[in-house]
C-alpha positions as CSV (number, residue, x, y, z in Angstrom):
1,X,-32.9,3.5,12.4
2,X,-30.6,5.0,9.4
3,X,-28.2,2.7,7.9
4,X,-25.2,2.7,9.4
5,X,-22.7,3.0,6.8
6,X,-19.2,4.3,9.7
7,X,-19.4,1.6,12.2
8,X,-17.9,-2.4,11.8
9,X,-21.0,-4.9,10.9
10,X,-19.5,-6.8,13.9
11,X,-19.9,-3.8,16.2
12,X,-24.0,-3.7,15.3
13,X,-24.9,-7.7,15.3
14,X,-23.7,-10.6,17.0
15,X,-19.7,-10.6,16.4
16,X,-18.8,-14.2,17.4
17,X,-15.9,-16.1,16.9
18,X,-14.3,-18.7,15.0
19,X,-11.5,-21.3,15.9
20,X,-13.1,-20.8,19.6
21,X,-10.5,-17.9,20.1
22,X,-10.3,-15.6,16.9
23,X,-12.6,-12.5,17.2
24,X,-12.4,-9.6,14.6
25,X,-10.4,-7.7,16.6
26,X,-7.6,-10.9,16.5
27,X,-7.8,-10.7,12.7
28,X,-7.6,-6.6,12.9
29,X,-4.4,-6.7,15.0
30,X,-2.6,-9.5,12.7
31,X,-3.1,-6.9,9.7
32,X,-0.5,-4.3,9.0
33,X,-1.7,-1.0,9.8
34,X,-1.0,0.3,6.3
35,X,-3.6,-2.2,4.5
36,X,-6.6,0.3,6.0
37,X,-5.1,3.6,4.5
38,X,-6.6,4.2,0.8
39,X,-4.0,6.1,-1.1
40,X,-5.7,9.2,-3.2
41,X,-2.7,8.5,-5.7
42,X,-3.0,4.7,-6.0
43,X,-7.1,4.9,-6.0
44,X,-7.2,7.4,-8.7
45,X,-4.3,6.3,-10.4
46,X,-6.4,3.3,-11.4
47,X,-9.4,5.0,-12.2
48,X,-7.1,7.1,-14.5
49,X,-6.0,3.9,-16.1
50,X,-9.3,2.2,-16.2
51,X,-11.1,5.3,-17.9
52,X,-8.2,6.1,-20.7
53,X,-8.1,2.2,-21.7
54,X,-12.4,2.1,-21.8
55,X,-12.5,5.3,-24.2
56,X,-9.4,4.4,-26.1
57,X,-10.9,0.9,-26.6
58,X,-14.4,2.5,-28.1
59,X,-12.5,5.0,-29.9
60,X,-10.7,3.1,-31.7
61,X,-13.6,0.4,-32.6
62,X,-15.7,3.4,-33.8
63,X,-13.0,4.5,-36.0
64,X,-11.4,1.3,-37.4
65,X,-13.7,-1.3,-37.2
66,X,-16.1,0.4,-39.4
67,X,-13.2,-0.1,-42.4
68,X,-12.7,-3.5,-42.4
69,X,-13.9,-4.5,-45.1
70,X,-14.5,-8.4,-45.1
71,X,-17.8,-9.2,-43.0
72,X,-17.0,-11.8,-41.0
73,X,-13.5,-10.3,-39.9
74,X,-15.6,-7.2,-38.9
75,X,-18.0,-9.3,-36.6
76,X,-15.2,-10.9,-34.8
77,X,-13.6,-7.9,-34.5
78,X,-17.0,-6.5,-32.7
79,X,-17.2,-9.2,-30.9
80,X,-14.2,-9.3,-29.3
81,X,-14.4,-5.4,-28.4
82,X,-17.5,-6.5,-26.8
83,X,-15.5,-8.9,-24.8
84,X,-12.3,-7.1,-24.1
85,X,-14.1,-3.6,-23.1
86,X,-16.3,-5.3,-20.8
87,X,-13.9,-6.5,-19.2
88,X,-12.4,-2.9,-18.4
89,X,-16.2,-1.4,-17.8
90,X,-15.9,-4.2,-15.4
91,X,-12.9,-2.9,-13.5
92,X,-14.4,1.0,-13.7
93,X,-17.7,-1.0,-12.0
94,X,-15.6,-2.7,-9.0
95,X,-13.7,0.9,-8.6
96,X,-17.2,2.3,-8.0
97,X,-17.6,-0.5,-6.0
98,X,-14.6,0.3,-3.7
99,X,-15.9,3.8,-3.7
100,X,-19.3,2.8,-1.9
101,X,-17.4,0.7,1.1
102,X,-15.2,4.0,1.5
103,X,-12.4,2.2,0.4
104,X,-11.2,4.5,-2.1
105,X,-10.1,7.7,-0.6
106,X,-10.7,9.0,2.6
107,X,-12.9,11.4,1.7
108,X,-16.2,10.6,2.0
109,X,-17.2,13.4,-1.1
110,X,-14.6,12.1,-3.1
111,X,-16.1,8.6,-2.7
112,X,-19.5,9.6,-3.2
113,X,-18.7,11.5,-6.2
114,X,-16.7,8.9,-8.1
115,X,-19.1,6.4,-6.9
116,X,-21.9,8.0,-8.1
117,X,-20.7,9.0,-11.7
118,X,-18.9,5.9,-12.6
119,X,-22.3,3.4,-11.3
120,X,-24.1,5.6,-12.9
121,X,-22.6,5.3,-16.2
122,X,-22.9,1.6,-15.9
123,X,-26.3,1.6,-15.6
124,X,-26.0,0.9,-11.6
125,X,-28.0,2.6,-9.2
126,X,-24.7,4.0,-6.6
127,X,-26.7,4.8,-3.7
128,X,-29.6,2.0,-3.7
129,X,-27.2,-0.7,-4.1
130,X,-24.7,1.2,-1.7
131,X,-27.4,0.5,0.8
132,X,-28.8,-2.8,0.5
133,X,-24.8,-4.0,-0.2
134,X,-23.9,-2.6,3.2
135,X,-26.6,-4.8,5.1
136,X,-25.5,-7.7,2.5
137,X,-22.1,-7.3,4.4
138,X,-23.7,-7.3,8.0
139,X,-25.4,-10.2,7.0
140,X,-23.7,-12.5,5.1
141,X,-25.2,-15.4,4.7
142,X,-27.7,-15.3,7.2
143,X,-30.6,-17.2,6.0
144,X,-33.0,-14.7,6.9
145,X,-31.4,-11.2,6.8
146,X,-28.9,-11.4,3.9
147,X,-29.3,-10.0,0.5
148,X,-28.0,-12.2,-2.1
149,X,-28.0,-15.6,-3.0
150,X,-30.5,-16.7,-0.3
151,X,-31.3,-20.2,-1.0
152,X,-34.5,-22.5,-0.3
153,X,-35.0,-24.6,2.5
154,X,-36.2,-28.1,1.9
155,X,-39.4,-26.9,1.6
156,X,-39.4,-23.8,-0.5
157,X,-37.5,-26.4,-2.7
158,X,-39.8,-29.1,-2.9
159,X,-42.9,-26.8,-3.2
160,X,-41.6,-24.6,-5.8
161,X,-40.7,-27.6,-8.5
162,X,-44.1,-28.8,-7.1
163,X,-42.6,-32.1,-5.9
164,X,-43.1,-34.3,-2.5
165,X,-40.9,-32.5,-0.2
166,X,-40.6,-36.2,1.5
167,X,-39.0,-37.6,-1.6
168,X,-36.5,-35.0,-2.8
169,X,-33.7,-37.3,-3.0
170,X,-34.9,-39.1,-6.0
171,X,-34.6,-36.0,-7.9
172,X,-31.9,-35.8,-10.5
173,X,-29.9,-33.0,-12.2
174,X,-31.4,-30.9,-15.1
175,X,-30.3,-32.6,-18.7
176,X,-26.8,-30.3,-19.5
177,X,-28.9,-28.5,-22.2
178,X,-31.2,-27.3,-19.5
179,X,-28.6,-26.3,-17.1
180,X,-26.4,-24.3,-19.5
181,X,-29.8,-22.3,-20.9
182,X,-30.4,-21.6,-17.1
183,X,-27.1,-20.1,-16.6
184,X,-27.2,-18.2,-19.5
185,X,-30.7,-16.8,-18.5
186,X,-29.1,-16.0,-15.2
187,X,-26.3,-14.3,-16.6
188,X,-27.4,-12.4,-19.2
189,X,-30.6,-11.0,-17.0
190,X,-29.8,-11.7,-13.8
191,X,-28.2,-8.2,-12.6
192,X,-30.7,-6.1,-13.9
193,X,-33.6,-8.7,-12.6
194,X,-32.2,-8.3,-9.1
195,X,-32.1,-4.4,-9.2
196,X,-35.7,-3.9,-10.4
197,X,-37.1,-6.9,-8.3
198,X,-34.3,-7.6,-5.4
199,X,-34.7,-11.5,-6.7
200,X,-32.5,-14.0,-4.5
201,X,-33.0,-12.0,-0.8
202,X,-34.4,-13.0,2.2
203,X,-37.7,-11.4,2.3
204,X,-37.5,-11.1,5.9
205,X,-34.5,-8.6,5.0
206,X,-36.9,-5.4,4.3
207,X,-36.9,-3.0,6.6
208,X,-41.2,-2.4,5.2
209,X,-43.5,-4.7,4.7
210,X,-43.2,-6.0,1.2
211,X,-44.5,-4.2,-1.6
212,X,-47.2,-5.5,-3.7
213,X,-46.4,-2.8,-6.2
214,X,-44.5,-3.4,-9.7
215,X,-40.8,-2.7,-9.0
216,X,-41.7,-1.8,-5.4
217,X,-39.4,-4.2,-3.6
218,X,-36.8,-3.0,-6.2
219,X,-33.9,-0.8,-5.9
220,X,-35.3,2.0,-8.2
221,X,-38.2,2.7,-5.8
222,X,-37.5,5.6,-3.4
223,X,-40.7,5.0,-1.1
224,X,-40.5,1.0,-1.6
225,X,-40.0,-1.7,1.1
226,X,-36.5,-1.8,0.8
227,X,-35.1,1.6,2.1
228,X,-36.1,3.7,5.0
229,X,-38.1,7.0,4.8
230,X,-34.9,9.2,5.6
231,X,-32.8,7.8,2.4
232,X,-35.8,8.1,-0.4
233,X,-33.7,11.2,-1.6
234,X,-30.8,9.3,-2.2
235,X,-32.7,6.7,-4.0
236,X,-34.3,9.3,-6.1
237,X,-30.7,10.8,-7.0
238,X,-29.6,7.6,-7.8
239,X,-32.5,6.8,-10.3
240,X,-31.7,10.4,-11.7
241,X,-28.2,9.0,-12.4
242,X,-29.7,6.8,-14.3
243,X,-31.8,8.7,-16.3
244,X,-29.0,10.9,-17.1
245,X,-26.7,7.8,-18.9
246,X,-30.2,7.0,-20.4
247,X,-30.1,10.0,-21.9
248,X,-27.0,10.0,-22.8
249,X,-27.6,6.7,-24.8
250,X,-30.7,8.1,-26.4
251,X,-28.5,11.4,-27.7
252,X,-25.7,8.9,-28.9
253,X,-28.2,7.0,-30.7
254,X,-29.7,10.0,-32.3
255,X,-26.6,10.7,-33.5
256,X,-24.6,7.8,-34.3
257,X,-27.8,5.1,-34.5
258,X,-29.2,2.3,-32.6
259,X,-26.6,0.0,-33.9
260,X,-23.3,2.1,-33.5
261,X,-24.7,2.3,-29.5
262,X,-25.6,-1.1,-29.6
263,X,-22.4,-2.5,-30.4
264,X,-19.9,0.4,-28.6
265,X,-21.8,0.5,-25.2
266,X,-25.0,-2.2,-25.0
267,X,-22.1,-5.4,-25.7
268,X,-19.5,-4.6,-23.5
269,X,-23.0,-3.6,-20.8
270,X,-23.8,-7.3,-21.2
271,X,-20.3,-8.7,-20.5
272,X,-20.6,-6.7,-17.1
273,X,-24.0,-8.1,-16.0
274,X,-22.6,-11.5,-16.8
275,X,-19.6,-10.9,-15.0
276,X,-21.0,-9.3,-11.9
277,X,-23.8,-11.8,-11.4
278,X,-20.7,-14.8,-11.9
279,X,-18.0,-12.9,-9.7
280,X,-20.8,-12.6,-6.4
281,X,-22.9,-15.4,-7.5
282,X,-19.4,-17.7,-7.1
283,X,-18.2,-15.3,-3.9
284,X,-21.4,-17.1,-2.0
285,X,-22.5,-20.1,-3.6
286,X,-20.2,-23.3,-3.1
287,X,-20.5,-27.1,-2.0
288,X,-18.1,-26.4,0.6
289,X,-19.7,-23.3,2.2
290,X,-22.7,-23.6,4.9
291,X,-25.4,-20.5,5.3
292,X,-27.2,-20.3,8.8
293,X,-30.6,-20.0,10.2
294,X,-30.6,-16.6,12.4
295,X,-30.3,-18.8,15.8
296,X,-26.5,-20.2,14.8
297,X,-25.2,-17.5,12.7
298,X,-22.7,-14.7,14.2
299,X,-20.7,-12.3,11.9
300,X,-17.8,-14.3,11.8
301,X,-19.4,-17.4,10.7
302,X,-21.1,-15.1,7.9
303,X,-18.3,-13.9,6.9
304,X,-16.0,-16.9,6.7
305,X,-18.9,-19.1,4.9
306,X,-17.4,-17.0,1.7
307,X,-14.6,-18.2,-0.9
308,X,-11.8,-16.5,-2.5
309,X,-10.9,-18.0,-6.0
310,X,-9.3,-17.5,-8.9
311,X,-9.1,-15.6,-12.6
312,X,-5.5,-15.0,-13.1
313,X,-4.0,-11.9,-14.8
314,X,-7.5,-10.8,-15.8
315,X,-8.8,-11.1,-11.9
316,X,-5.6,-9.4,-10.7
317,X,-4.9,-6.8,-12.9
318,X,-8.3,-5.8,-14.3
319,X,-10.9,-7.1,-11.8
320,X,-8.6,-5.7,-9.0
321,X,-8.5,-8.7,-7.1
322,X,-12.6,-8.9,-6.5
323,X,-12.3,-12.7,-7.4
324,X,-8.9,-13.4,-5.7
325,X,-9.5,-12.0,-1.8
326,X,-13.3,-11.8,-1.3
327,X,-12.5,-13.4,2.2
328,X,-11.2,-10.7,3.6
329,X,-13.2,-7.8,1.8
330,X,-16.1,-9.4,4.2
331,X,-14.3,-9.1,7.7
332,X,-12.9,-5.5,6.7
333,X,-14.5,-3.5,3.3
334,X,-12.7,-0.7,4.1
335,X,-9.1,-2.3,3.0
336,X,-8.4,-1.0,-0.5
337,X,-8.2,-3.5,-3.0
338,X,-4.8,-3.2,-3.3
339,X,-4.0,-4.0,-0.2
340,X,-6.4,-7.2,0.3
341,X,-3.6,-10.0,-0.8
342,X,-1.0,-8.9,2.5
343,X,-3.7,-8.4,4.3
344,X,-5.6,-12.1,3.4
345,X,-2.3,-13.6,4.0
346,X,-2.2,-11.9,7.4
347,X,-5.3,-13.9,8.3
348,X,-5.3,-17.2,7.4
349,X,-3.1,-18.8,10.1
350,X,-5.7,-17.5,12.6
351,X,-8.6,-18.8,10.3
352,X,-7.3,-22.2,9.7
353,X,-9.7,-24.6,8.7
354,X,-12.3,-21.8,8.8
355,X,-10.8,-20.2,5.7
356,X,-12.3,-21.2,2.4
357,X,-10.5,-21.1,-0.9
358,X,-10.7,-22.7,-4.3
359,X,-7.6,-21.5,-6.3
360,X,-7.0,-24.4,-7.9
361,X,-8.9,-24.4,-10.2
362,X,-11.0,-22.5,-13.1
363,X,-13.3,-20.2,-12.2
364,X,-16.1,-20.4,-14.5
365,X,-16.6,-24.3,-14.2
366,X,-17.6,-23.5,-10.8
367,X,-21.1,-21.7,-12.7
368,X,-22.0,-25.4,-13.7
369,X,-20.5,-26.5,-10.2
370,X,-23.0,-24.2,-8.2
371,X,-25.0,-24.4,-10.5
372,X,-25.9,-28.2,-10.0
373,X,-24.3,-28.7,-6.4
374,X,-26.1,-26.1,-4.8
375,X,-29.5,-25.8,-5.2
376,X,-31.2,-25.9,-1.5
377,X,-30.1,-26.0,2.3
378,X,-31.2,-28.4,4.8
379,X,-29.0,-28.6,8.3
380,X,-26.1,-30.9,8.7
381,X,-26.9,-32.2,11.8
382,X,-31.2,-31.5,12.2
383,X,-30.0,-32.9,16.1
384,X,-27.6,-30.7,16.9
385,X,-28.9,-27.5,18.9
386,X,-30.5,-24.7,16.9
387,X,-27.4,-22.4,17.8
388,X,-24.9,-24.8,16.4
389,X,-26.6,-26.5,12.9
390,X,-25.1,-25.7,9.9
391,X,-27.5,-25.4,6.9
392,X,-25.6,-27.5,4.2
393,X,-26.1,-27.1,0.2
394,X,-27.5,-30.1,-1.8
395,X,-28.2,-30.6,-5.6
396,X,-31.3,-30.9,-7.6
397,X,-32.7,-29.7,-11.1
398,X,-32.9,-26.2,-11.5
399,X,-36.3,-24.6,-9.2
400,X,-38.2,-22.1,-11.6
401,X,-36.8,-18.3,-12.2
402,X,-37.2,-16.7,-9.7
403,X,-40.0,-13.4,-10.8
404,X,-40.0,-11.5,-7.8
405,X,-38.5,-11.7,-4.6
406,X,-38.7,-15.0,-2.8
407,X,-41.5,-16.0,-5.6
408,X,-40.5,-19.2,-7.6
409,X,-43.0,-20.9,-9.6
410,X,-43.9,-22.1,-13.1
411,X,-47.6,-21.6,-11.7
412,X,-49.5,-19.5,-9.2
413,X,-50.0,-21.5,-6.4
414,X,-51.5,-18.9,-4.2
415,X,-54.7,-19.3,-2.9
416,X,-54.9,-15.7,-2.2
C-alpha cells in the first residue's frame, strides 16, 4: 500500500461526524468553491516576495553590518537579523509547506519542484516529511497512529519519571527554572531531533517494524521503518537535497568563514526550528483539546481536537496564516493559505462548540501553558464505552527528553 497522497483522509479512515449531523462533505458544501483553486499568480507571487526580502535581508547584513563600528551596536544588529530573517526563512518554509499538500499550484511538478528546492534549502527533507505529514493529517490525534505530539498515557507517564503510577496526583510542576530550560531544549533541538529520530510519534504508526538502527526510524533513512519499499527513492532524493545545501554551506564557509555562515544562515536556521516546533507543537497541544484511543477516534474528531490561535501581523502576513486557521487546514490541506480565513469562517456555525480557538490571547505564553498543563492523557470518563471516552490532558513536571521514538528515560530500564 503506497501512500496516498490524491484522495481525502476521510475517504481512507473512519470519516465520522461531529455535532451528530456535520460530515466533511457538510463543511465542503458550506465553503465557496473558489477557496480550493490555488492561483499560479497569487502562490508564486508570494514566493517572489518571500525570496527577494530573505536575500535582500542577508545582503545587506553582509555588506553593512560588517561597518559598524561600535561592538555592541554590531551584535544587536546581528542579532536582530537573526530574528527578523528567520522570520521570513520561516514564511519561504510554510510556502514549501503548502507545496507538499498540493496547495500551491495545480501542478503537481510545479509543487514538487518548489517544494523540493525551498525544504531543501532549509535543511528539511521535502519528500520524507511530505510523507509522514500526510499520514499526520489522516491521523490527527489518534493516540496510536498519529505522528506528532503523541502524549503518554498514565502509565508511560508514571514509569518514565520512575514514579508510582497510583499516586501521580501528588506530583507538582517543574520549578520555573526547570520548565523554561526544557522549552528551550525543545525549541532549539527539537525539529532536527524529530527528523533524525521521529521523537513524539506513536510507534505503532510505522508501517515496519521499528528499527533498532541509529537514525533508522528517522526521516533520513530510505530503507528504515518509516517509509515503504516503493518511496526509498524519494527519501534518498530528499537526503541528496540535503547534501546539496550542505554543500552549499561548506563552499560559503570556505569562502566567507565559519563565522560569516554562522551568523547569515545558521541564526536565522535556529529562529526556524524554534518557530516550527512552537507553531505545530501549539496547533496540537492544549488544555482544552482531547486526543483519542483508536476505538473512539474518527477523522472529524481528529481533526477538530486542533486550535487556531493567534500572532498578529507577523502570523498573517509573514507566517501566511499557519497560526491563525490551522482548523481548517486539517479538514481540507488543499485550500491555499490564502484562502483559509473565508473558508474557516464558512465552517464554524456548523462546528459549533466543536470548533476550538484561542485568539485571545498571546501566543507564546501558551509554550509555558502546554508546557505545564499538558503533560499525559488519561480518559474523561474511564466508564463511558471505549468508542466514546475522550483521553483528557493533565499536568505534571516535565517526563525525561525524549531520545528516540517513544523512549523516555533518565535511565535504561530495559531488561532486555
Amino acid at each position: 500500500m503506497t501512500v496516498d497522497y490524491v484522495s481525502h483522509p476521510a475517504e481512507l479512515v473512519i470519516a465520522g461526524e461531529v455535532n451528530q449531523h456535520v460530515g466533511i462533505k457538510e463543511l465542503r458544501n458550506a465553503i465557496p468553491a473558489r477557496c480550493f483553486k490555488p492561483s499560479y499568480r497569487a502562490s508564486l507571487g508570494y514566493l517572489f516576495r518571500d525570496l527577494v526580502v530573505a536575500v535582500a535581508l542577508m545582503y545587506t547584513a553582509f555588506v553593512h553590518i560588517p561597518q559598524i563600528e561600535t561592538l555592541p551596536l554590531r551584535y544587536v544588529a546581528w542579532g536582530l537579523y537573526g530574528c527578523i530573517e528567520g522570520l521570513f526563512f520561516v514564511g519561504l518554509w510554510v510556502l514549501g509547506h503548502e507545496c507538499g499538500h498540493m496547495a500551491f499550484s495545480p501542478s503537481r511538478l510545479l509543487n514538487d519542484t518548489v517544494g523540493f528546492m525551498v525544504h531543501s534549502a532549509l535543511l528539511t527533507p521535502y519528500f520524507s516529511w511530505k510523507s509522514t505529514h500526510r499520514r499526520h493529517h489522516i491521523y490527527a490525534n489518534n493516540l496510536a497512529m498519529d505522528h506528532n505530539y503523541v502524549p503518554p498515557r498514565r502509565a508511560e507517564y508514571a514509569s518514565s519519571l520512575l514514579f508510582d503510577v497510583s499516586r501521580l496526583e501528588e506530583l507538582t510542576e517543574d520549578s520555573p527554572v526547570v520548565t523554561f530550560a526544557r522549552i528551550i531544549l525543545q525549541q532549539v533541538l527539537g525539529w532536527p531531533w524529530y527528523l533524525m529520530t521521529n521523537i513524539t510519534a506513536a510507534p505503532s504508526s510505522l508501517p515496519k517494524p521499528p528499527s533498532k538502527k541509529l537514525l533508522g526510524n528517522g526521516h533520513l533513512a530510505p530503507t528504515g521503518s518509516l517509509f515503504r519499499a516503493e518511496e526509498a527513492l524519494l527519501i534518498f532524493l530528499s537526503d541528496l537535497g540535503l547534501a546539496a545545501t550542505a554543500f552549499g554551506l561548506w563552499y560559503a564557509t570556505s569562502r566567507l568563514g565559519v563565522g560569516m555562515v554562522a551568523l547569515l544562515y545558521l541564526q536565522p536556521y535556529l529562529w526556524v526550528n524554534h518557530w516550527i516546533v512552537a507553531i505545530t507543537y501549539l496547533h496540537h497541544t492544549h488544555p482544552a483539546l482531547p486526543k483519542f484511543e483508536p476505538e473512539a477516534w474518527t477523522f472529524m474528531k481528529g481533526a477538530t481536537a486542533t486550535v487556531d490561535r493567534e500572532f498578529g501581523w507577523i502570523g498573517k502576513h509573514l507566517f501566511h496564516g499557519i497560526i491563525e486557521f490551522h482548523v481548517i487546514h486539517h479538514f481540507f490541506s488543499r485550500i491555499p493559505f490564502y484562502h483559509a480565513e473565508e473558508a474557516t469562517k464558512a465552517i464554524i456555525p456548523l462546528l459549533g462548540a466543536s470548533y476550538h480557538s484561542d485568539k485571545q490571547r498571546a501566543f507564546l505564553p501558551g509554550l509555558w501553558e502546554s508546557f505545564t498543563k499538558c503533560q499525559w492523557v488519561e480518559p474523561d470518563d474511564p466508564a463511558a464505552e471505549p468508542e466514546e471516552r475522550k483521553m483528557r490532558y493533565k499536568g505534571g513536571p516535565s517526563p525525561p527528553p525524549e531520545s528516540s521514538m517513544g523512549k523516555k528515560s533518565w535511565v535504561n530500564t530495559s531488561t532486555t
